[in-house]
C-alpha positions in Angstrom: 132.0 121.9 156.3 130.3 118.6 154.6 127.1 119.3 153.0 123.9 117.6 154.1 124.6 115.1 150.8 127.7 114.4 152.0 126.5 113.5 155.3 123.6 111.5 154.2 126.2 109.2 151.9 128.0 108.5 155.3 124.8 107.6 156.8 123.9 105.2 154.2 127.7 103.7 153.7 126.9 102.9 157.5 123.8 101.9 157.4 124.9 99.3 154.5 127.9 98.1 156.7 126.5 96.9 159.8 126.4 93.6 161.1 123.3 92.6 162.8 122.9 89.8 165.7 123.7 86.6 164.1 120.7 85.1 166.2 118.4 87.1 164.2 118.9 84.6 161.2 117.0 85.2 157.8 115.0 88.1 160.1 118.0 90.2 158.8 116.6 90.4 154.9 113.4 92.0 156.2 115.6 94.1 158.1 118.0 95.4 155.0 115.1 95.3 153.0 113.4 98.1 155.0 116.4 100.3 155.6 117.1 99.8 151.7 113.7 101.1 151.0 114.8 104.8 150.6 113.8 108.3 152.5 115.9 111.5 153.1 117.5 110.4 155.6 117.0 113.8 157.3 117.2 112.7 161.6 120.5 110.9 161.0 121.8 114.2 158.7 120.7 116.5 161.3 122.4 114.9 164.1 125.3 114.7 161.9 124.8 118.6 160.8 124.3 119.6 164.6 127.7 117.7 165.3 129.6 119.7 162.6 128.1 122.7 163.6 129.3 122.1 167.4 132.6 121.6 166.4 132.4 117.5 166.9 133.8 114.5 165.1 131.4 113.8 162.5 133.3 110.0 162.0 132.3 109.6 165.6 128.8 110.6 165.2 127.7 108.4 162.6 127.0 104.9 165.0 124.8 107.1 166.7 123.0 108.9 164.0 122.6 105.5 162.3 120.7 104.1 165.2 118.1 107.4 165.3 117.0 105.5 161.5 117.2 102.5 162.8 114.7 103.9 165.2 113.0 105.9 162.7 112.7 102.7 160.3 111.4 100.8 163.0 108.2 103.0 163.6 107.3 103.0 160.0 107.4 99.1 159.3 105.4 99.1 162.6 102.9 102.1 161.4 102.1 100.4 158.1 100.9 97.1 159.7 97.1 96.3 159.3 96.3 96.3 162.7 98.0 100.8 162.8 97.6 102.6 159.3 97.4 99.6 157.0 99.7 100.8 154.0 100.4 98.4 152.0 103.3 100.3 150.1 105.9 102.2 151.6 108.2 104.6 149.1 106.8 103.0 145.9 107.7 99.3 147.2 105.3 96.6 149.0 105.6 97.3 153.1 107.7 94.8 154.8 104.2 93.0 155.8 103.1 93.0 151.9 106.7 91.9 151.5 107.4 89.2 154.4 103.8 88.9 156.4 102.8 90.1 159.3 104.1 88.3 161.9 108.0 88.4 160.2 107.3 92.7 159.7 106.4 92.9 163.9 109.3 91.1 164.2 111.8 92.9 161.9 110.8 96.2 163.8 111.4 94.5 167.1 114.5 93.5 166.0 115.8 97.1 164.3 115.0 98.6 167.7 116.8 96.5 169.2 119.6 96.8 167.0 119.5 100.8 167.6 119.4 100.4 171.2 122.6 98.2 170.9 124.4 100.1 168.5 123.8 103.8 170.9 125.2 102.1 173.9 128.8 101.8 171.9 129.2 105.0 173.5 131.1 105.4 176.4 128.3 108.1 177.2 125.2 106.0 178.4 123.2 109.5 177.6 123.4 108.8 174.3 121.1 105.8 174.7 118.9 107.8 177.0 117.9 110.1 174.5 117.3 107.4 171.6 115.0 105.8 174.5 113.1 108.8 175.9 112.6 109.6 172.3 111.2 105.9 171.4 109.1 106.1 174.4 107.6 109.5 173.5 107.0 108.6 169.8 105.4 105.6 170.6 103.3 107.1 173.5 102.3 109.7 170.2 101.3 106.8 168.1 98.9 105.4 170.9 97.0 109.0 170.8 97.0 108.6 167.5 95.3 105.4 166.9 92.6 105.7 169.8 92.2 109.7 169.9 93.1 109.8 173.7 93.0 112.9 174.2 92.6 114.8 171.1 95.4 117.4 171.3 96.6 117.4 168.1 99.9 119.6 168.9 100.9 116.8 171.8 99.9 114.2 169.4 102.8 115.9 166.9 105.2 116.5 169.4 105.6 113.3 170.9 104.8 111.1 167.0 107.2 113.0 165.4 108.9 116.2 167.1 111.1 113.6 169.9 112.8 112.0 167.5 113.9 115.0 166.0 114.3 116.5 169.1 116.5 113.3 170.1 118.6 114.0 167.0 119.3 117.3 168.1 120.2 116.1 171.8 122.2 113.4 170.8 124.4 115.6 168.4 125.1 117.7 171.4 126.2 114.6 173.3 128.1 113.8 170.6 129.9 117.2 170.4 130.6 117.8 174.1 128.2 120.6 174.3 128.0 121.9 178.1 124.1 121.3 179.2 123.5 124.9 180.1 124.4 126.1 176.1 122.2 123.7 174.9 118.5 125.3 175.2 118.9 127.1 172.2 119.9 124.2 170.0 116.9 122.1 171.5 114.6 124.7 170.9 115.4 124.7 167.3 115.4 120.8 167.7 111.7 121.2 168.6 110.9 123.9 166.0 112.3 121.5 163.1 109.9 118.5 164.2 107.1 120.6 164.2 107.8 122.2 160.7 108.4 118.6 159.5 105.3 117.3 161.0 103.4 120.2 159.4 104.3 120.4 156.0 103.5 116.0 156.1 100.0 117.2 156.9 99.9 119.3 153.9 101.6 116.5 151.3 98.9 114.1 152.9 96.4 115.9 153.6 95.7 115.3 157.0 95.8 116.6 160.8 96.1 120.1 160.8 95.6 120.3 157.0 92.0 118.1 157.3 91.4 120.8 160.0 92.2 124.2 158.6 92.4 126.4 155.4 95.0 125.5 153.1 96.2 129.0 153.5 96.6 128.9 157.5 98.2 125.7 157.5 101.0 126.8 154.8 101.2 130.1 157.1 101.7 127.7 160.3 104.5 125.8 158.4 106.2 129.3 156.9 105.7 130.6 160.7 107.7 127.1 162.1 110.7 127.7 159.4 111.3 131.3 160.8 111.3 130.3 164.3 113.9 127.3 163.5 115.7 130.1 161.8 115.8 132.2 164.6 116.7 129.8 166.9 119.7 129.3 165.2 120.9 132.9 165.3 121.4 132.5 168.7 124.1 128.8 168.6 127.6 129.3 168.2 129.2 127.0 165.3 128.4 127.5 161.5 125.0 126.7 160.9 125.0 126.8 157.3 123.8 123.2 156.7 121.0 123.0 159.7 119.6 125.8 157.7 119.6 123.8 154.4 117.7 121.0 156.1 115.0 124.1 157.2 115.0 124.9 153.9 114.8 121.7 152.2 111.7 120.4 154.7 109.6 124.2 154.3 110.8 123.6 149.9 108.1 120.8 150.3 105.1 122.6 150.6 105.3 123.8 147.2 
């Protein structure tokens, strides 16, 4: 059993190694320059930790869990732009529009979605690419609530912006592993569980959503309250679970 380090070193040995589309051109140093840019790592590890735990070939895995931070790397250079969030730093470095303008950062996320969409469909599974483009669609469908308020339901908001792409992880690990679709409920459920907890204890380190809404007190019980469903949901899976319980650990650690 490979710890979550262990797995996040293959991620990144990956993630170094791959060639992008040669028509891309000098596009590609805005692209290396925002998957170099640091972060946990934690979708690719979890679909790499839900592999192991299903008894699948982590080796095999990694295309697949590099494309979910592809993906992942993609929504943030989009999310800092002026015209979303307007960060102008992103993990102690200039954003890729602070870094390379606008026009080259829109571009550079274009292009690493594109690259994630071509790297899934390696696979002689075409589900694998399914998920990673349900989940892109749901993510960005919570980013539009987000910027206009559409409907104001916070918990949709969180599920779609940031629970399908872990949810996605989850899934695709499962593909990955051979996992028979009616023993998979459990696993997605704690897929689900996870994103939420994530999403949650990001509100209380920034001080926003549920934490510009509620008590300090309630929103650390909420995020407390996530962690022990995820952990229940993984009494139920089959497989060692030692290290999907690590990651629960790390993300609920963060609240302080």
């Amino acid at each position: 059993m490979r710890r979550a380090e262990e797995l996040r070193d293959a991620v990144e040995a990956h993630l170094r190694s791959l060639t992008f589309a040669p028509e891309l051109g000098q596009l590609e140093e805005a692209l290396r320059y925002s998957l170099e840019s640091g972060g946990k790592r934690i979708r690719p590890v979890l679909c790499l930790a839900v592999v192991e735990a299903a008894g699948g070939d982590v080796e095999h895995g990694v295309p697949a869990a590099s494309a979910l931070e592809l993906v992942h790397t993609f929504s943030l250079v989009h999310d800092d732009l002026p015209s979303m969030d307007d960060d102008a730093e992103r993990r102690g470095r200039p954003s890729a529009h602070v870094a390379f303008g606008e026009g080259v950062a829109l571009l550079a996320g274009d292009a690493l979605l594109g690259e994630a969409i071509r790297l899934a469909l390696t696979y002689d599974d075409p589900g694998i690419a399914r998920e990673l483009v349900d989940a892109t669609l749901g993510m960005i469908g919570g980013q539009y609530r987000d910027i206009t308020d559409d409907d104001g339901d916070l918990a949709e908001l969180h599920r779609l912006k940031t629970g399908r792409l872990f949810a996605s992880s989850v899934g695709i690990g499962l593909r990955l592993s051979g996992v028979a679709v009616p023993d998979q409920a459990p696993w997605r459920a704690f897929g689900a569980e996870i994103g939420l907890l994530f999403q949650i204890v990001d509100d209380i380190l920034d001080g926003d959503g549920l934490a510009s809404r509620l008590p300090a007190d309630e929103v650390k019980r909420l995020a407390n309250t996530a962690a022990d469903r995820a952990r229940d949901r993984l009494e139920v899976v089959s497989g060692d679970t030692r290290v999907l319980r690590e990651l629960v650990d790390a993300v609920t650690f963060r609240t302080g």
